[in-house]
Backbone bond lengths (Angstrom), bond angles and torsions (degrees), N, CA, C in turn:
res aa  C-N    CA-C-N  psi(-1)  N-CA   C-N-CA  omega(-1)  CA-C   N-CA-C  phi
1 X - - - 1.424 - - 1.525 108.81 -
2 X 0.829 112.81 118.96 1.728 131.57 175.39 1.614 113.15 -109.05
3 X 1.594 98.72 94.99 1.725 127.72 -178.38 1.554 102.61 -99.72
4 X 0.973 129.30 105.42 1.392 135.70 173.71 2.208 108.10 -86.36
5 X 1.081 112.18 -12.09 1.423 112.70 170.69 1.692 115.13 -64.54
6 X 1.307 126.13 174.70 0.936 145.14 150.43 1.613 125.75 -77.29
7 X 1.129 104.55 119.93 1.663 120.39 -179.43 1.686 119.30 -64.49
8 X 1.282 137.84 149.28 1.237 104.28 154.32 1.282 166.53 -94.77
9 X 1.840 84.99 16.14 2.055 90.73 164.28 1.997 100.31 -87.66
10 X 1.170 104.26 -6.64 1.896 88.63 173.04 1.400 110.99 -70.76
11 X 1.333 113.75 -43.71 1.928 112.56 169.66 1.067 104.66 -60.11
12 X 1.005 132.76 -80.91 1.468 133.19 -166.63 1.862 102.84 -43.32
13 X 1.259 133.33 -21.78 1.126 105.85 172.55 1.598 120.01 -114.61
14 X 1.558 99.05 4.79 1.238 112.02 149.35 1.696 118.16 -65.11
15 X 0.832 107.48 -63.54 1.657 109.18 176.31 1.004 124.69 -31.32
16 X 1.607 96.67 -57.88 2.014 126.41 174.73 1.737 97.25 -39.90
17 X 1.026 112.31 -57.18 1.359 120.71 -159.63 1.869 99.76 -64.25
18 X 1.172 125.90 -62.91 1.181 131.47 -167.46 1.561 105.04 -74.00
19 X 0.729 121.21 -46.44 1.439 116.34 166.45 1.633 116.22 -40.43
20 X 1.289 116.53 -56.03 1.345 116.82 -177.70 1.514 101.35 -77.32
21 X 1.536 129.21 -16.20 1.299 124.36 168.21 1.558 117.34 -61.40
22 X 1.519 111.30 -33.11 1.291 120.14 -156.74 1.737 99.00 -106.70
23 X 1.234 130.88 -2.57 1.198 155.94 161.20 1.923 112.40 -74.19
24 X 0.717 105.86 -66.20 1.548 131.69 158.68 1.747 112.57 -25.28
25 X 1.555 93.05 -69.05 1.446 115.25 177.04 1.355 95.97 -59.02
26 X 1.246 115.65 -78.77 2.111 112.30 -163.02 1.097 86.44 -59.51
27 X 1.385 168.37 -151.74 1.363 144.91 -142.91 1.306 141.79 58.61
28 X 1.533 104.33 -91.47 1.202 137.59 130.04 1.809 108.10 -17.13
29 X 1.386 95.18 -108.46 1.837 94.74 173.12 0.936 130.86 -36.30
30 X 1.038 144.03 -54.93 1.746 142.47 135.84 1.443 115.29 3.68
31 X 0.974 103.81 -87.41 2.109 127.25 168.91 1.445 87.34 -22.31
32 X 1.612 102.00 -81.55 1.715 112.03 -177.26 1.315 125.58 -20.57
33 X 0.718 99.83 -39.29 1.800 113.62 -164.83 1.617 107.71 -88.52
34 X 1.259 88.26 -52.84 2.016 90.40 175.34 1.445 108.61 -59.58
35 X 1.447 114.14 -62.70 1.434 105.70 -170.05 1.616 110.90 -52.71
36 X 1.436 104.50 -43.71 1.908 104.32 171.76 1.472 113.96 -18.68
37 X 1.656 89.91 -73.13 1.832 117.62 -175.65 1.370 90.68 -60.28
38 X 1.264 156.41 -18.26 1.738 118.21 -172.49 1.594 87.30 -104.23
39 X 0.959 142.20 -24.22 1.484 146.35 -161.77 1.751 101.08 -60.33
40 X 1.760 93.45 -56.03 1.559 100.15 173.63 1.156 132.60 -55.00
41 X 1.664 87.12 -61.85 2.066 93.57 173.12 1.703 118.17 -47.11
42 X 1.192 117.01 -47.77 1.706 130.17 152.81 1.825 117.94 -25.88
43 X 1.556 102.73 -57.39 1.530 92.30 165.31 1.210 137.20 -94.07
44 X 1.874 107.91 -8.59 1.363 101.53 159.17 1.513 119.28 -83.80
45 X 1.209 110.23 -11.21 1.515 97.06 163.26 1.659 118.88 -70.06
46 X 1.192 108.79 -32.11 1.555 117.75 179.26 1.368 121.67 -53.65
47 X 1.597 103.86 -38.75 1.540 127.52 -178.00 1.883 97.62 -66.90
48 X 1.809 108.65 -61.17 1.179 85.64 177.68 1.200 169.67 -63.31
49 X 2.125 90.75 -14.28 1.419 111.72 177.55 1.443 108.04 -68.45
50 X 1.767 122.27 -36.50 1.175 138.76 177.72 1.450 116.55 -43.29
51 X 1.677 105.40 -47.84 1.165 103.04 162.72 1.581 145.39 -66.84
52 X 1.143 95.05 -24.90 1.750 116.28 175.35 1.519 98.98 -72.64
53 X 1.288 121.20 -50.95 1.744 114.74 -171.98 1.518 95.15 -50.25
54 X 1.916 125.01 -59.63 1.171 116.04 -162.54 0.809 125.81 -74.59
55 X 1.888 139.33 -28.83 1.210 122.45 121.75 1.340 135.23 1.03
56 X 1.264 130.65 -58.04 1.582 120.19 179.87 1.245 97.47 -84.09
57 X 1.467 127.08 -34.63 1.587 108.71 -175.29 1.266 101.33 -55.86
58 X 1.242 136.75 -36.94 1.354 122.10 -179.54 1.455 126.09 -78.36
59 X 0.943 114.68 -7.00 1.533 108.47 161.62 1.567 115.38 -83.02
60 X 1.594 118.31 -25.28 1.636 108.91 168.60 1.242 91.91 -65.16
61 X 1.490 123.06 -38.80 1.868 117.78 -146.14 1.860 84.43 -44.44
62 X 1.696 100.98 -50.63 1.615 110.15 -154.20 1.381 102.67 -62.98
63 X 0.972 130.66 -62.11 1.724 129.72 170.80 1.428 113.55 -34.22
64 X 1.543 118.47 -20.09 1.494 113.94 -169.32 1.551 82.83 -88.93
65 X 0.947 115.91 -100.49 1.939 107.07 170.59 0.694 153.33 35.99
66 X 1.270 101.99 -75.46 1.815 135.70 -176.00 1.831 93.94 -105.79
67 X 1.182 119.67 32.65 1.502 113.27 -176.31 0.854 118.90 8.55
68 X 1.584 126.09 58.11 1.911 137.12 149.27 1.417 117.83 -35.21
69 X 1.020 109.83 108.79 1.555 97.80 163.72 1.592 109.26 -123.51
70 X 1.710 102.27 150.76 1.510 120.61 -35.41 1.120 149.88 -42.81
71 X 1.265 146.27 147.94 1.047 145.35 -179.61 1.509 121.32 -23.03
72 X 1.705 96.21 -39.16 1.350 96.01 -171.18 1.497 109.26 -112.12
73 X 1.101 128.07 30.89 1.396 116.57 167.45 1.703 123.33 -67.28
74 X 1.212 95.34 138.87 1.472 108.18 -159.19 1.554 121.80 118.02
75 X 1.258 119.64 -45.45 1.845 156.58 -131.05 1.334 100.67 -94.30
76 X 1.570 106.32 -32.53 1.716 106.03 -156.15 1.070 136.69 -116.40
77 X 1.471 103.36 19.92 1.720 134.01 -152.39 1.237 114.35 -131.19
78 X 1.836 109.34 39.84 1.226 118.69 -178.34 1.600 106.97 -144.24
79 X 1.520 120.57 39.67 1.220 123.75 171.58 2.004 115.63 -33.06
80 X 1.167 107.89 162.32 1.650 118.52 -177.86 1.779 105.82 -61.84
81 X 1.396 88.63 -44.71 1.950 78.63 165.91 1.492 132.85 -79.48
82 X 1.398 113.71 -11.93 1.413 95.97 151.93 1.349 87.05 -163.02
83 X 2.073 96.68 124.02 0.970 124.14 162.96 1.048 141.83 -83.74
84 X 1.571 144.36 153.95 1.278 140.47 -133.30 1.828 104.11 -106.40
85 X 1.362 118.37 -159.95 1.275 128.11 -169.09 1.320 119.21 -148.95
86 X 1.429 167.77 -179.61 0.952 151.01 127.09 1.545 115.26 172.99
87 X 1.779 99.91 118.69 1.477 109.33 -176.22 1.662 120.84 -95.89
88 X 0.978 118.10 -169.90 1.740 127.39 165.76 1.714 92.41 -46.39
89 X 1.160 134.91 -88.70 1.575 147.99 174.31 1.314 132.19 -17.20
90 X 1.630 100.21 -18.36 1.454 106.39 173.69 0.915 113.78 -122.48
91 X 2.013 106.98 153.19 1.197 110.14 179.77 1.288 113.69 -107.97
92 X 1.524 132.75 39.79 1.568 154.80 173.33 0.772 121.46 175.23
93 X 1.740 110.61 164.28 1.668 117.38 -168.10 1.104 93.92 -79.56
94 X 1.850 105.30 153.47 1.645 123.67 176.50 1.260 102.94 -117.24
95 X 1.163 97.94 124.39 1.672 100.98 -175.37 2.322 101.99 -87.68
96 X 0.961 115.21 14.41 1.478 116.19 -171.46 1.547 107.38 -115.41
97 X 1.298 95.11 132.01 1.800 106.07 -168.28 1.543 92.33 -87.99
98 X 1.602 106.69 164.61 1.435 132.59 15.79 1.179 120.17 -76.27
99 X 1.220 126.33 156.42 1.785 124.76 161.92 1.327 124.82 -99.38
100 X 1.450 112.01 -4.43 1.723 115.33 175.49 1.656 95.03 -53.99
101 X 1.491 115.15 163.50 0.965 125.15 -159.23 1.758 89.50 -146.09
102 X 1.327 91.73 125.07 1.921 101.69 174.62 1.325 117.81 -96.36
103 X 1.453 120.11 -161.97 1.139 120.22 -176.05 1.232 124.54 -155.85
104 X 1.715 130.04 101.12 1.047 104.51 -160.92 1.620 126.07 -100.25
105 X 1.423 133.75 -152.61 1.741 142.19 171.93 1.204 107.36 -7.38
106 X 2.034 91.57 -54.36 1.700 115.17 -157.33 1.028 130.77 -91.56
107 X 1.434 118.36 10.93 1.300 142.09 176.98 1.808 101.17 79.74
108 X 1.100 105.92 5.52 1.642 104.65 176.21 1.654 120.58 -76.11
109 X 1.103 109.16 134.99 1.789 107.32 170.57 1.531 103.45 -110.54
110 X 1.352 88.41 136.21 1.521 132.65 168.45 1.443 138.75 -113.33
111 X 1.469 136.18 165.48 1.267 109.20 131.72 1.686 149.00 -97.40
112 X 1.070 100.05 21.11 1.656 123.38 -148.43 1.865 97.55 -104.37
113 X 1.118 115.12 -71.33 1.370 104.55 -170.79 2.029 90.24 -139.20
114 X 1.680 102.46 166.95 0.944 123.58 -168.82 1.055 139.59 127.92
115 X 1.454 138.06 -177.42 1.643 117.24 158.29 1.340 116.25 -118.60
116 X 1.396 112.72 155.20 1.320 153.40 -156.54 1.439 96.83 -44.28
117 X 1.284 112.59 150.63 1.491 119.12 -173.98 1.784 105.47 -152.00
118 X 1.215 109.56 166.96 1.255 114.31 168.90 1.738 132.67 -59.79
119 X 1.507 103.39 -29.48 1.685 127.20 -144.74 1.410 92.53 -110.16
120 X 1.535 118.24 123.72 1.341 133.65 150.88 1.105 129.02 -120.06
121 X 1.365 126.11 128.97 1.687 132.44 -156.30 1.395 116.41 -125.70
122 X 1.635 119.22 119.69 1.210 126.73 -172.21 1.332 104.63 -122.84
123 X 1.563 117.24 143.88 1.209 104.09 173.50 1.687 104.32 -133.29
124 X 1.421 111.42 165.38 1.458 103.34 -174.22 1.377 100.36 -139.96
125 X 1.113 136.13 159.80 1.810 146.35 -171.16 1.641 101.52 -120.03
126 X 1.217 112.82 122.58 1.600 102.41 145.84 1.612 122.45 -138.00
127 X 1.290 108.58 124.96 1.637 133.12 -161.85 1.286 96.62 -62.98
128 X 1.615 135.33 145.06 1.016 135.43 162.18 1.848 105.87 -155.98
129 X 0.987 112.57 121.65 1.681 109.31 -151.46 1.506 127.81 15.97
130 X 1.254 107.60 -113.64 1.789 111.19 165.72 1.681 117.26 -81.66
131 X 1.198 122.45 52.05 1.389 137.63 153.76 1.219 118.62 -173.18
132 X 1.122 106.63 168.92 1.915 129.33 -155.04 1.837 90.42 -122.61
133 X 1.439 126.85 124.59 1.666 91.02 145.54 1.521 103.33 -108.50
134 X 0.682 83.39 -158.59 2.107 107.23 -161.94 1.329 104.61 -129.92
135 X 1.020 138.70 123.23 1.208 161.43 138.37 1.663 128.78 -79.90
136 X 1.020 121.01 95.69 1.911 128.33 -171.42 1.199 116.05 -121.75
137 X 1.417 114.98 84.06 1.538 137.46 -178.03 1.580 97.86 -62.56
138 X 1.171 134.17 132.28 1.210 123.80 141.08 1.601 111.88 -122.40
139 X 1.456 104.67 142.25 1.891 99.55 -168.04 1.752 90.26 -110.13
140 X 1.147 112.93 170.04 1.918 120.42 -167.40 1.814 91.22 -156.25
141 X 0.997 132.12 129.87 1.764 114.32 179.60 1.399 142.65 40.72
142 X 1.330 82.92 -98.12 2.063 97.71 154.93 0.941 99.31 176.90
143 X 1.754 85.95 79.41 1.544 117.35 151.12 1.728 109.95 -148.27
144 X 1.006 107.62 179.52 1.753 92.59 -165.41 2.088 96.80 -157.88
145 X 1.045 126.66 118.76 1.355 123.77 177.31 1.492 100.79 -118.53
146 X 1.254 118.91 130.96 1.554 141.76 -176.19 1.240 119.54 -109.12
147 X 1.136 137.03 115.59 2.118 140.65 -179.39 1.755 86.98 -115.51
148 X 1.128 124.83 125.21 1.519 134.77 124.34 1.376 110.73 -94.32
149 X 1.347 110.95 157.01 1.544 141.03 171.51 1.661 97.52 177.20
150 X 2.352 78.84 148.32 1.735 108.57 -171.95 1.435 113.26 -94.24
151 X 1.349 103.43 107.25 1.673 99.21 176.03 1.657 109.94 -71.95
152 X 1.404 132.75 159.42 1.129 133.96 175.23 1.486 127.23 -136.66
153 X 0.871 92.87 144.12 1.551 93.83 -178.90 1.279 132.95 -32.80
154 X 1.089 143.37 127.02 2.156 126.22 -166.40 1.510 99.41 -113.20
155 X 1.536 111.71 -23.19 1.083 110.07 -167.75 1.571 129.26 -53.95
């Protein structure tokens, strides 16, 4: 007998097969997509701690300048127990929470107006003769990326 049709364990393991092909695939893309999304959140947190260090560099920059003395006034008022704040808008660290950080029109983060975001940024100072370092926590979910760097004295 010569049956040229399909049987039905050949569908059925045709199916079997593509199914786990097409399983495989969303899989794949899936994975893709998450790691994408943590890759980002990872460098915008990176961007923000970046920003918080240069932020304070610019307030020594301003004390260097305006011949502040000390050097570091402003700098030193952000011990590990309560850490400081500071956006584009200010011209000193705020030692008063919240620290979530929004976002506004302009793609700018702040803390003042905007909407809600993942990323909150703390920063903390600790004095040790002629330098300050910096500490710029930024937290994203639960995950957390950290930048220190030593500011120094110019004077």
């Amino acid at each position: 007998m010569n049956n040229k049709s399909f049987t039905l364990i050949e569908v059925l393991l045709s199916v079997f097969i593509l199914t786990v092909a097409v399983l495989g695939l969303y899989n794949g893309i899936n994975y893709s997509y998450n790691s994408v999304k943590k890759a980002k959140d990872k460098f915008m947190a990176a961007y923000l701690a970046e920003e918080g260090v240069e932020l304070v560099k610019n307030l020594r920059d301003t004390n260097f300048v305006s011949r502040t003395e000390p050097w570091s006034t402003g700098l030193t008022n952000c011990p590990i127990t309560a850490p400081c704040k500071i956006d584009i808008t200010d011209t000193a660290l705020d030692s008063t929470s919240p620290y979530a950080l929004l976002k506004n029109d302009n793609g700018i983060y702040s803390y003042d107006s905007g909407v809600d975001t993942i990323f909150s940024r703390q920063i903390t100072t600790i004095e040790s003769g002629d330098k300050i370092k910096v500490i710029v926590t930024v937290t994203y979910g639960n995950e957390e990326f950290e930048l220190q760097q030593y500011l120094y004295n110019w004077f």
